[in-house]
N, C-alpha and C positions, 0 to 999 in steps of 0.2 A: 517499762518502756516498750512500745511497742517497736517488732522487726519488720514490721512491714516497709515493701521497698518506696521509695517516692520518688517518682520520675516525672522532671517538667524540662521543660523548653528553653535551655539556656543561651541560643543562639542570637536573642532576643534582635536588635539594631545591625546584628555584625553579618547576617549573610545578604549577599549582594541585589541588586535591587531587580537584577534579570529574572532571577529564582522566582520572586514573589512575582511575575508575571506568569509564571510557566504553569500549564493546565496537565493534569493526569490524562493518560491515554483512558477514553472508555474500555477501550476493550482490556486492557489489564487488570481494571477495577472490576471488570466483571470474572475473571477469568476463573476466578474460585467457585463462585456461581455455576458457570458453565459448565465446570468440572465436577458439580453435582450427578448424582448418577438420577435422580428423578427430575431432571432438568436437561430439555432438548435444546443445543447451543446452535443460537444461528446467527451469533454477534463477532465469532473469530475466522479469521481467513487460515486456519490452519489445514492443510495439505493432508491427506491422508497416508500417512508413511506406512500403514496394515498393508498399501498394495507393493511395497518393495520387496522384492524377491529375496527371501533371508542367503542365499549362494550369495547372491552378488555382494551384498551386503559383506559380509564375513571373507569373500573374495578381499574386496577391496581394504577392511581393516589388516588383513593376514599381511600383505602388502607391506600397511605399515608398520607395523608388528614384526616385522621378518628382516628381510637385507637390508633395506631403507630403514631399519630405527634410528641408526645414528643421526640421519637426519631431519628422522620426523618429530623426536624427541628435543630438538636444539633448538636454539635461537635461529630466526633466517633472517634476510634483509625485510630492508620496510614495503620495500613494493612487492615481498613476498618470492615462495619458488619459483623456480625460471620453467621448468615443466607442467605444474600449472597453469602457467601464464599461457604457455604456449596450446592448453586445451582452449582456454576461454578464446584465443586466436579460433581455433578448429572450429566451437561451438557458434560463433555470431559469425565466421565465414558463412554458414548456410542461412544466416537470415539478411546476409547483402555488404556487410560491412568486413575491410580489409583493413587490418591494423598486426602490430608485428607486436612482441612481448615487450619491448620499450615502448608499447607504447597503453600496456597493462599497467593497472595498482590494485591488488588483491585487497579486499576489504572484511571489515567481520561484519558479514554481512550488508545489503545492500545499505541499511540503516545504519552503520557505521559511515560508507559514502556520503549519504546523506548530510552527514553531522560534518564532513573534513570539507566538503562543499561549502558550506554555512561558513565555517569557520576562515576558509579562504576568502573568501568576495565578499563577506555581510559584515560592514561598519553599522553601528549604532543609526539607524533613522533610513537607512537604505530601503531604496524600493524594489519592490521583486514581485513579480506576477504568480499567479498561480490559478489552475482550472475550479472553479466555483462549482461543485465541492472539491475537495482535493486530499488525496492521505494524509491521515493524523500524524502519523510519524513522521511525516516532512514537517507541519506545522511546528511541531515538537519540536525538531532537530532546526528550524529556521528561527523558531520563536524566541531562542536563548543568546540570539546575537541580535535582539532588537529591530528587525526590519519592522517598515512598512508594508506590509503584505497587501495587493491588490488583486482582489479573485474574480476573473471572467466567468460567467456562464457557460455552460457547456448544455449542447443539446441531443441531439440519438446521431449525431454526426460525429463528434470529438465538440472542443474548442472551438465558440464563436468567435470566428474571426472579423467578420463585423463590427463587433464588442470593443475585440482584442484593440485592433484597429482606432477605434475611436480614443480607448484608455490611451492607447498610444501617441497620437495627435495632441490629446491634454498635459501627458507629459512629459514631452517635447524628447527631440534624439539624444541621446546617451545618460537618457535619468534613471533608466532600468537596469538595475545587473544583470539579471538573469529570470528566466521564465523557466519557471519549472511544471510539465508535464507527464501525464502516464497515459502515454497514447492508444495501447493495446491492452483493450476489455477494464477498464478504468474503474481506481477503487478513490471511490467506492462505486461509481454508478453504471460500471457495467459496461460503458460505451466506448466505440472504438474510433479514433479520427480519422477522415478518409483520405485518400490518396491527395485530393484539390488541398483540401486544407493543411496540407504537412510541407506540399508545395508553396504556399502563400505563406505559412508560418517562418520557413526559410525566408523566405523575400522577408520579411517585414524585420525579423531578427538581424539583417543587412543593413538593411534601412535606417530603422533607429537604433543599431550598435547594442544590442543585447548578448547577451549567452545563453542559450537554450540545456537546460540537465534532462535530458529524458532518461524517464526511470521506466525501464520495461520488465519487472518480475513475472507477468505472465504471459508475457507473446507467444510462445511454445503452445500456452494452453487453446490451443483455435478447437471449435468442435465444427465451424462451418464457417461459408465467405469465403471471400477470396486473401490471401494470402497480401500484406501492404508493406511497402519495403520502409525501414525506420528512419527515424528521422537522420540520426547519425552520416548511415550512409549516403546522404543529400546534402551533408554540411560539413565542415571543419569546427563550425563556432557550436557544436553541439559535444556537451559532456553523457557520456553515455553509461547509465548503471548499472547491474545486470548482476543473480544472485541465482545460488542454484537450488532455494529454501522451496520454489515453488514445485521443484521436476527431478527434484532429489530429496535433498536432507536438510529440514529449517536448525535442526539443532545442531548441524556441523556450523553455521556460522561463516559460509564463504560465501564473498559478493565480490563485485570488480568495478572500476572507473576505468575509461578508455576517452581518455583526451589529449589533446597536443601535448606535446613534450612542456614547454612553458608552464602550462597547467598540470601538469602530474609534478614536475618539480617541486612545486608548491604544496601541494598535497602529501606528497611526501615527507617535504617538513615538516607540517604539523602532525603528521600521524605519528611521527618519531615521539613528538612529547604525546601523544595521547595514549600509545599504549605499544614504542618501542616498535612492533612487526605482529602480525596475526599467528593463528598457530599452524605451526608444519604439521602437524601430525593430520587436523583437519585437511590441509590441504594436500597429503601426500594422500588417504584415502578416496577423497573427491578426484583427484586425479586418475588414480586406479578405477575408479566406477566409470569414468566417462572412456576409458582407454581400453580395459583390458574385459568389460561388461556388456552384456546386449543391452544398455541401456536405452536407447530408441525404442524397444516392446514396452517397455518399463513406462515408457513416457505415452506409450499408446493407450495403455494399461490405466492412466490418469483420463486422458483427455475422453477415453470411451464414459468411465466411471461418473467425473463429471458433468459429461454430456445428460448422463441421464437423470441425475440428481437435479439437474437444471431443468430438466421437463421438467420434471415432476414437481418441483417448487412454482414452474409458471401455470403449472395444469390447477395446482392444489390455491394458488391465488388466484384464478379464473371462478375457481367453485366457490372458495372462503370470504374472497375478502371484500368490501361495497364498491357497488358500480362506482362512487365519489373518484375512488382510489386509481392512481396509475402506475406503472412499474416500467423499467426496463427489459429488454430481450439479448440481454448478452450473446455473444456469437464465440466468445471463449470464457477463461478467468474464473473466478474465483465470487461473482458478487451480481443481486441484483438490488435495484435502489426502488424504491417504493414513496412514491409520494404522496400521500392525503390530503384531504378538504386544508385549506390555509389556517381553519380557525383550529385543526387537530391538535395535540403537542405530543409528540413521539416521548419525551422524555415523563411525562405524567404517565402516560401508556406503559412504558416498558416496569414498573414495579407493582404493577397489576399485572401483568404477562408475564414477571418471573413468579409471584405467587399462582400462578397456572402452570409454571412448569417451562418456559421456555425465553430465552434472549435474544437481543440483538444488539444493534448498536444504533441509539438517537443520529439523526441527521445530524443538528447542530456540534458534534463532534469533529464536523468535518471541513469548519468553518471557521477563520482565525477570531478567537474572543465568541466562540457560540453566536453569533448577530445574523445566523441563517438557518437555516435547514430546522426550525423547529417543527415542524409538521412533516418531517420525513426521515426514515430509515432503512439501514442498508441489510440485507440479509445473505449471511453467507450459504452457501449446497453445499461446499467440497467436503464437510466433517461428516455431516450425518446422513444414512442411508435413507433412499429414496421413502419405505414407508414411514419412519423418522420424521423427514422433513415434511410429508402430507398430514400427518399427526403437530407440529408443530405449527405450519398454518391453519391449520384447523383450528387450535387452541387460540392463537392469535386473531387469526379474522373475528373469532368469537370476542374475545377483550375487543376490538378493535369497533365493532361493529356497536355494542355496547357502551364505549365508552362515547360512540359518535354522536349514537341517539343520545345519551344523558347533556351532553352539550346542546343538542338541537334542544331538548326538553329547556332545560335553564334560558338557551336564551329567546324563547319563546316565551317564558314565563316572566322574562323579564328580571331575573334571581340575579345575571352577570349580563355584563356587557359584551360586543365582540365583534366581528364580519359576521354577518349574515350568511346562513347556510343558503347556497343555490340550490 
């Protein structure tokens, strides 16, 4: 008799019916890949933590490691330490917005926020806006409480408000929970909303009774422009998320919600059953780095870094990739979006690009149910160095250019059907 083990699916009818709508994140499925050492990854938005200064670093664990163990080691409450709370007060004081530590909920991370959002406001069939394309991880964390998800267009401005506008007229005042936006250097497209449209997005969120979640993880990162004050600070009906994964440490796991006391209350409750209170010990270090650390060089240290990585990906798609093609010009952030002829399909593309050596992440990822962005994809600078990323567009434009001509070929030959290349 054979020992072999035999493993099958015995969940069969019994898990719920939300699950079987719910999509894997691209970028996790690639993550293995990327993590290849003959494979240049331009598919993850991960932060380069090689430029954290190991003092400060080692400063801030000793911290908790030292007098504070007792309480970095415990249980804490659900809205988290109270000296924490009180840096994230210090930290978004300098970007406009004034709120007191009641009026903090410490998060694991901003994508935990994400999910206790959802979880609050989103009944089964509920409508909820969102910028066309928009983060996966929101999709993800929206997609498992059943909305109706409705994505505006966004263009080198933020959020078309035009668009916005008219979606809103069709369904009528108080059909929308909430609109969720990432206004500053936008993932994935790179783009920043301007000062008119943050004003007019307030009015309209007035108007027809919505709630606004602006999710800002990389406002900090500006390399040029002018400075735009967040939505938050302009409204009361704005939930504001905010995580230190981009200008510190992703694997510490601490993010923050900052909304009316009403809405934190709520938040609170359910974070109690999702996972009791975040960790102290996380947050007794994150605390120590932003208090007792030159952490502002540190953060200089980042935005110089990827200033230039971000040349140098627009220089190396200037040279590599077909005139068809268009891309973004990010002014901070983490990400440029790249758009192709309509008839392209980024997701055919990308497993000929990884057998060359390099990733990213398909448009239609970024899209509720994939029903957009197939002929475009988002590319990250912040991971890999400058001559990295010119060696990876390089590799790319080459698939990319290749792959354009074989479609012009076919459908000139008549082999497939399709839009007609201009």
């Amino acid at each position: 008799m054979s020992s072999a083990h035999i493993t099958f699916d015995f969940t069969g009818d019994k898990v719920a019916d939300r699950v079987a709508k719910m999509r894997s994140s691209a970028v996790r499925d690639l993550f293995s890949a990327a993590t290849s050492s003959d494979v240049i990854s331009l598919s993850g938005g991960m932060p380069d933590v090689s430029l954290l200064p190991q003092e400060a670093i080692q400063k801030a664990v000793e911290a908790a490691c030292g007098d504070r163990r007792a309480l970095a080691l415990q249980y804490t409450s659900t809205d988290g330490l109270s000296g924490m709370r009180e840096v994230v007060c210090d930290l978004v004081r300098d970007l406009g917005i004034r709120c007191r530590p009641d009026d903090v909920i410490l998060t694991t991370g901003a994508q935990e926020a994400l999910d206790l959002v959802a979880k609050v406001f989103i009944n089964p069939g509920d409508t909820i806006i969102a910028e066309g394309p928009t983060y996966l991880g929101a999709l993800q964390a929206f997609s498992a409480y059943e909305p109706d998800i409705r994505c505006v267009p966004l263009d080198d401005e933020g959020l078309r408000m035009d668009l916005l506008e008219e979606e809103l007229k069709r369904l009528g005042k108080g059909a929308v929970k909430f609109l969720y936006t990432i206004p500053n250097f936008h993932n994935p497209a790179g783009v920043t909303m301007i000062a008119e449209r943050r004003a007019r997005l307030v009015e309209l969120a007035e108007e027809y009774d919505f709630l606004i979640v602006e999710d800002d993880p990389y406002g900090r990162l500006r390399f040029e422009g002018d400075y735009i004050m967040p939505l938050k600070a302009l409204s009361d009906k704005v939930i504001y998320l905010g995580t230190v994964s981009k200008v510190f440490a992703p694997g510490l796991r601490t993010g923050w919600i900052i909304a009316p006391k009403c809405v934190l209350a709520r938040i609170n409750l359910v974070k109690q059953g999702t996972d009791l209170c975040g960790s102290a010990f996380n947050m007794v270090v994150v605390e120590h780095y932003f208090r007792d650390t030159p952490w502002q060089e540190t953060l200089q240290s980042f935005i110089e870094t990827y200033r230039e990585r971000r040349d140098a990906m627009l220089e190396a798609l200037d040279e590599f990739f077909p005139p068809e093609a268009r891309w973004t010009h990010p002014e901070g952030g983490l990400f440029v979006w790249v758009t192709l002829p309509e008839y392209a399909d980024a997701g055919s593309i990308l497993s000929v690009a990884l057998e060359n050596g390099v990733t990213y992440t398909p448009g239609d990822s970024f899209y509720p149910n994939g029903a957009m962005g197939k002929n475009c994809m988002r590319l990250a600078f912040c991971f890999a160095s400058p001559d990295k990323i010119r060696e990876a567009i390089r590799r790319l434009g080459s698939v990319v250019n290749e792959r354009l001509g074989l479609y012009r070929a076919f459908l000139e030959a008549g082999a497939i059907r399709g839009p007609k290349p201009v």
